[in-house]
N, CA, C and O atoms as a printed pandas DataFrame, in Angstrom:
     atom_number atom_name residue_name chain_id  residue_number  x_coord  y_coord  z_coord
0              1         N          UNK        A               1  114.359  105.956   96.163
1              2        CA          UNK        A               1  114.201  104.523   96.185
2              3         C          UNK        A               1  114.643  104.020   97.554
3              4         O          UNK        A               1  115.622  104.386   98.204
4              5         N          UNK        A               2  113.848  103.232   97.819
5              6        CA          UNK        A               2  114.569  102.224   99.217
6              7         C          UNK        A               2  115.287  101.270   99.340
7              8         O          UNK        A               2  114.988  100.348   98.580
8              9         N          UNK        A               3  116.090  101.100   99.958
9             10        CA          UNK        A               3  117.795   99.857   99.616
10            11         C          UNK        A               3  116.942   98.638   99.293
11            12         O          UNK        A               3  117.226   97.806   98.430
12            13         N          UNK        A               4  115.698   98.617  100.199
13            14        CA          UNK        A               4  115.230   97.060  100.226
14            15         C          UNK        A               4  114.093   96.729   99.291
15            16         O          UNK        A               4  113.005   97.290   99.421
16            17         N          UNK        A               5  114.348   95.717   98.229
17            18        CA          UNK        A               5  114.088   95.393   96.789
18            19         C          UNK        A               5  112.585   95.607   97.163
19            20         O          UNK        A               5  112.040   96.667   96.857
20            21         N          UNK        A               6  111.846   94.536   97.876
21            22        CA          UNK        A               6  110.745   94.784   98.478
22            23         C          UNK        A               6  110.119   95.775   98.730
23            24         O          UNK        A               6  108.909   95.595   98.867
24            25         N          UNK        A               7  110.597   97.071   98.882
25            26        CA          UNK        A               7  109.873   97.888   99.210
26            27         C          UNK        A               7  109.017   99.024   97.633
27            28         O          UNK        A               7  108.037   99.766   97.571
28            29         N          UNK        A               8  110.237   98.495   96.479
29            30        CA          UNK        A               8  109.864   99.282   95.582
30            31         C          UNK        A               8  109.386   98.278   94.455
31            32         O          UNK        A               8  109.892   97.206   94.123
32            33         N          UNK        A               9  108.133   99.005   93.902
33            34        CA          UNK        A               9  107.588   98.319   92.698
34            35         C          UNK        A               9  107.528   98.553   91.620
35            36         O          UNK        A               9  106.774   99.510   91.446
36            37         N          UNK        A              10  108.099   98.033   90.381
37            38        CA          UNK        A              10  107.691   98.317   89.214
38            39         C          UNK        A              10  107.115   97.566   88.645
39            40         O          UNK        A              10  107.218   96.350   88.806
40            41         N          UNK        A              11  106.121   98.325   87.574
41            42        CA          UNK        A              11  105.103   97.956   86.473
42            43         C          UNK        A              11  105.567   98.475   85.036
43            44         O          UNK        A              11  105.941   99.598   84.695
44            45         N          UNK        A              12  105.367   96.844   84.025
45            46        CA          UNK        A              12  105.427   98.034   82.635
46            47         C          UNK        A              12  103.926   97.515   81.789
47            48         O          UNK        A              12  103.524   96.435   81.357
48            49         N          UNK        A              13  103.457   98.726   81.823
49            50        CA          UNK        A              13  102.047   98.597   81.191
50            51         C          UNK        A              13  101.285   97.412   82.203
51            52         O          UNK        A              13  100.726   96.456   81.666
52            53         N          UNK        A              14  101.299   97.492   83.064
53            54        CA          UNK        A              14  100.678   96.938   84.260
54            55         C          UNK        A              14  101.116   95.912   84.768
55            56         O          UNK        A              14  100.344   95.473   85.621
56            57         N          UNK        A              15  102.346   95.111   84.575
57            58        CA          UNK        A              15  102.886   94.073   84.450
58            59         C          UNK        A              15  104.127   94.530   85.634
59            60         O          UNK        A              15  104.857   95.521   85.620
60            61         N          UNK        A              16  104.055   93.511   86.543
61            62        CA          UNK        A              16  104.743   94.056   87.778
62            63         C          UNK        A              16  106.005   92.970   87.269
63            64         O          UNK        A              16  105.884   91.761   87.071
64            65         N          UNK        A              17  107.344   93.880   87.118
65            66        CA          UNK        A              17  108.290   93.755   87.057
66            67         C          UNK        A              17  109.083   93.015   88.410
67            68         O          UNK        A              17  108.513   93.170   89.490
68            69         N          UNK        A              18  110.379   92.213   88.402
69            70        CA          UNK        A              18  111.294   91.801   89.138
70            71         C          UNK        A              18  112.547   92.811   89.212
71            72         O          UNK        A              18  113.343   93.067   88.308
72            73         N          UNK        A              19  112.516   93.318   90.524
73            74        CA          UNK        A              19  113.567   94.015   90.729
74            75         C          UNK        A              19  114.736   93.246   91.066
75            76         O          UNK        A              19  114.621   92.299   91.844
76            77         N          UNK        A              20  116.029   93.601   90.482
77            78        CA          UNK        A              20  117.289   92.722   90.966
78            79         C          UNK        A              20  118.175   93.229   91.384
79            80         O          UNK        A              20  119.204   92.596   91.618
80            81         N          UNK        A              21  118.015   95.092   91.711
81            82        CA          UNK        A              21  118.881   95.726   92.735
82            83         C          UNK        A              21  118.302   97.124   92.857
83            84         O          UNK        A              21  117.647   97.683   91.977
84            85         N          UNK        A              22  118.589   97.589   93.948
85            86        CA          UNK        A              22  118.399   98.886   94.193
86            87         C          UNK        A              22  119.246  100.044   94.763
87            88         O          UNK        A              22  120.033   99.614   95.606
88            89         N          UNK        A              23  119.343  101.510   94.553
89            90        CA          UNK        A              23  120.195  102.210   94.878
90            91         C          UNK        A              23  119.659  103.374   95.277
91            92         O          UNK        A              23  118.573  103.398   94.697
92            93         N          UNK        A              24  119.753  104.286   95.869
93            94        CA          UNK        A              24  119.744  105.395   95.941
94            95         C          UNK        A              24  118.343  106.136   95.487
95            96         O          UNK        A              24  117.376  106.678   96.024
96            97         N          UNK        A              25  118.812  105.838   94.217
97            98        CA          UNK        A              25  118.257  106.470   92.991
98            99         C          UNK        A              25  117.815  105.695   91.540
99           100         O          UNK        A              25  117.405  106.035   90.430
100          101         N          UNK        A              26  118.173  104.391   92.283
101          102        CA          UNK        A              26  117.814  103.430   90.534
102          103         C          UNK        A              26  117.527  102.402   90.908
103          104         O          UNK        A              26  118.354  101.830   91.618
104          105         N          UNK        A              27  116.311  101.754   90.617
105          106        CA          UNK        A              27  116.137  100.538   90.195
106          107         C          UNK        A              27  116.789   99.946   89.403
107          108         O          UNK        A              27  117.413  100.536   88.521
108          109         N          UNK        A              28  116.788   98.446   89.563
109          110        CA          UNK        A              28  117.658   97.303   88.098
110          111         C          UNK        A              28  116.286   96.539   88.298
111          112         O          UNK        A              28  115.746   96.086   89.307
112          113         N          UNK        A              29  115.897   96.565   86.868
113          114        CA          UNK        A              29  114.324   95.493   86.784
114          115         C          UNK        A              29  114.917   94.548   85.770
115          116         O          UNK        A              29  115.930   94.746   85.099
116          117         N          UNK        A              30  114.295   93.710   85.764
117          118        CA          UNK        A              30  114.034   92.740   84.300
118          119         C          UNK        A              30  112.340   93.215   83.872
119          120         O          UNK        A              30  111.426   93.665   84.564
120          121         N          UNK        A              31  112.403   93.001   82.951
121          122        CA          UNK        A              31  111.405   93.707   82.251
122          123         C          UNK        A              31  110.362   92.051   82.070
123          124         O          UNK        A              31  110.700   90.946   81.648
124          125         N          UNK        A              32  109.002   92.578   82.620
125          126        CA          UNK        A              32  108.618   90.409   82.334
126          127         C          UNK        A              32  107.981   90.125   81.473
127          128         O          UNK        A              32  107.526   90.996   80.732
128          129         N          UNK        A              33  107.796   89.143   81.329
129          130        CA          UNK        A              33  107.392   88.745   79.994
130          131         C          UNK        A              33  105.877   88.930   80.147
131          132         O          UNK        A              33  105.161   88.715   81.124
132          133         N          UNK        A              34  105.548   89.432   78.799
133          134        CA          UNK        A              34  103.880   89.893   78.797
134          135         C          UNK        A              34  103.777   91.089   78.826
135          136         O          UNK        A              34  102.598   91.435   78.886
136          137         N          UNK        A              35  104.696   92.144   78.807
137          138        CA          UNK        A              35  105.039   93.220   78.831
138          139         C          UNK        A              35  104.859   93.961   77.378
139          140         O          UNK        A              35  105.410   93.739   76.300
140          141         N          UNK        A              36  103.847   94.951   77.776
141          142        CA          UNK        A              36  103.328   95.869   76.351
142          143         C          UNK        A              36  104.182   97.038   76.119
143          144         O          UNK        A              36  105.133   97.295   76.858
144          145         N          UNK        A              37  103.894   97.671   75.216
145          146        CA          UNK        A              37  104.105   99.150   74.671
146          147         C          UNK        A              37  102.891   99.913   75.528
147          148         O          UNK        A              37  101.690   99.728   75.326
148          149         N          UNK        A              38  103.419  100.746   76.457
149          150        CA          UNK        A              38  102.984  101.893   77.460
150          151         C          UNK        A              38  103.583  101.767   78.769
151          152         O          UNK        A              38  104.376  100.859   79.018
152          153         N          UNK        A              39  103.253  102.609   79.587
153          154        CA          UNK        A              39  103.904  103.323   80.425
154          155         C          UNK        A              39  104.801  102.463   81.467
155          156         O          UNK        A              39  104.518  101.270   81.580
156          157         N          UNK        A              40  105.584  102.856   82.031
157          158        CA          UNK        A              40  106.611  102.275   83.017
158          159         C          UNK        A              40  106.256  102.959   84.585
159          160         O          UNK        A              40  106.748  104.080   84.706
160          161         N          UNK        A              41  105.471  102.460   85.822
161          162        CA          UNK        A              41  105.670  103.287   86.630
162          163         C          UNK        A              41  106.313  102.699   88.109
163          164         O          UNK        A              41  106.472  101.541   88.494
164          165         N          UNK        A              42  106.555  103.759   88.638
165          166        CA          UNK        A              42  107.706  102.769   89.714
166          167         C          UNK        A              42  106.720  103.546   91.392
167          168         O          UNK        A              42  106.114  104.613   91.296
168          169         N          UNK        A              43  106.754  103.054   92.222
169          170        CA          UNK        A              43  105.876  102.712   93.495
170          171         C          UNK        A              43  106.832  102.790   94.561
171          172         O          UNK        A              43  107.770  102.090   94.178
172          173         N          UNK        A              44  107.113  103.272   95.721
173          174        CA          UNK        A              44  107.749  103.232   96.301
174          175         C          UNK        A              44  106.944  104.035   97.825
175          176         O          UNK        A              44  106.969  105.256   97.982
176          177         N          UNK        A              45  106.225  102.998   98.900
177          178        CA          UNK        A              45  105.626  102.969   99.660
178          179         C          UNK        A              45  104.403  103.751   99.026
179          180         O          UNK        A              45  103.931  103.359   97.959
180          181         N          UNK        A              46  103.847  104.950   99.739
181          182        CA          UNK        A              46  102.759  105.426   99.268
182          183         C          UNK        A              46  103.248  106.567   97.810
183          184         O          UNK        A              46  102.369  107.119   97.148
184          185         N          UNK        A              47  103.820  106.642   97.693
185          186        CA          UNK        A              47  104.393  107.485   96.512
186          187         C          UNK        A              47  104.758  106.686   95.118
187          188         O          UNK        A              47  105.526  105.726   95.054
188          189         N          UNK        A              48  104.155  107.191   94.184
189          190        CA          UNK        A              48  104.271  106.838   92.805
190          191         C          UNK        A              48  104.610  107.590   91.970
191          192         O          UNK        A              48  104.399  108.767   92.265
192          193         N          UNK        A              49  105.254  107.342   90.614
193          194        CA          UNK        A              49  105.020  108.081   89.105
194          195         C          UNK        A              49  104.950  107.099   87.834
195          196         O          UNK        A              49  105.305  105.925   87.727
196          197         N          UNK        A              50  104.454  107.854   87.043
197          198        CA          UNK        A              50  104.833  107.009   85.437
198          199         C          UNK        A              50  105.307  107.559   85.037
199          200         O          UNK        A              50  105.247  108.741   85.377
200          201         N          UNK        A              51  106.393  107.039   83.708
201          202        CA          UNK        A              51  106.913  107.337   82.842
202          203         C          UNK        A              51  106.204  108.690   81.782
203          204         O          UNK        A              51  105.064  108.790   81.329
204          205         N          UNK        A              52  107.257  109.501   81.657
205          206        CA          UNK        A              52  106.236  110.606   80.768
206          207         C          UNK        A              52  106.061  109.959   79.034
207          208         O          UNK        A              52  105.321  110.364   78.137
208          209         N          UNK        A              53  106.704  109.228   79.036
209          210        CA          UNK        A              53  106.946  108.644   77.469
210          211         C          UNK        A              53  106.878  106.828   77.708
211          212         O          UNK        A              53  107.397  106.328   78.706
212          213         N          UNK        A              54  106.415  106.270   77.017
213          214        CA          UNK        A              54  105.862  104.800   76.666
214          215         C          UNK        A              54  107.276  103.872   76.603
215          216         O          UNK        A              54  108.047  103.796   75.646
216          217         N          UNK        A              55  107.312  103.643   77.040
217          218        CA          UNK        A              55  108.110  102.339   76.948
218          219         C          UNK        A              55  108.034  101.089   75.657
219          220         O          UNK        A              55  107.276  100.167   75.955
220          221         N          UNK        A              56  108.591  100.982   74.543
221          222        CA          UNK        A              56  108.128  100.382   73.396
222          223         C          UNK        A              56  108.723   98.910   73.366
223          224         O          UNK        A              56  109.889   98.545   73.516
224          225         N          UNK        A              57  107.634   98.218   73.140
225          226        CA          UNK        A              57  107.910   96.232   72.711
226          227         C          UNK        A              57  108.135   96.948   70.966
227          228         O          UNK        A              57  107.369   97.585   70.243
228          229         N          UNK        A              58  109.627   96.442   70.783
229          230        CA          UNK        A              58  109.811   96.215   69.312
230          231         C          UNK        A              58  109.369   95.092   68.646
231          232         O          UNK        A              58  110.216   94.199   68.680
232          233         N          UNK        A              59  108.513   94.846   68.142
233          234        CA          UNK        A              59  108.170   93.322   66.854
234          235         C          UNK        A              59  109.571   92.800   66.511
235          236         O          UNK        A              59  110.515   93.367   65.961
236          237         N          UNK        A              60  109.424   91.429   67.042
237          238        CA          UNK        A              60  110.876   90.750   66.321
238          239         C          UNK        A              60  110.642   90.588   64.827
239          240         O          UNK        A              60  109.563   90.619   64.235
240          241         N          UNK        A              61  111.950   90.397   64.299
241          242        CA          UNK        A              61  111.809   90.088   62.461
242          243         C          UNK        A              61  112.241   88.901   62.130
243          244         O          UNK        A              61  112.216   88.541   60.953
């Protein structure tokens, strides 16, 4: 990851997330609203991945 928030992107299920810190090795996102059940992937200049497992919206009760 790169120190500067800007440089790294996340998506959940295509929905580009707000990053609110970065480290090393970790993103801090808020997750945004409109945000589905599937994949999480994070962007960082020309290099990408997704999540190997789905990221799940629980139904409120």
């Amino acid at each position: 990851m790169r120190r500067t928030q800007s440089d790294n992107v996340v998506r959940f299920s295509g929905v580009l997330a707000s990053v609110i810190s970065v480290t090393a090795n970790t993103p801090v996102v808020q997750v945004p609203a409109g945000a589905a059940t599937g994949s999480i992937t994070v962007s960082v200049g020309a290099n990408s991945t997704a999540s190997g497992t789905n990221f799940v919206i629980q139904p409120v009760r």
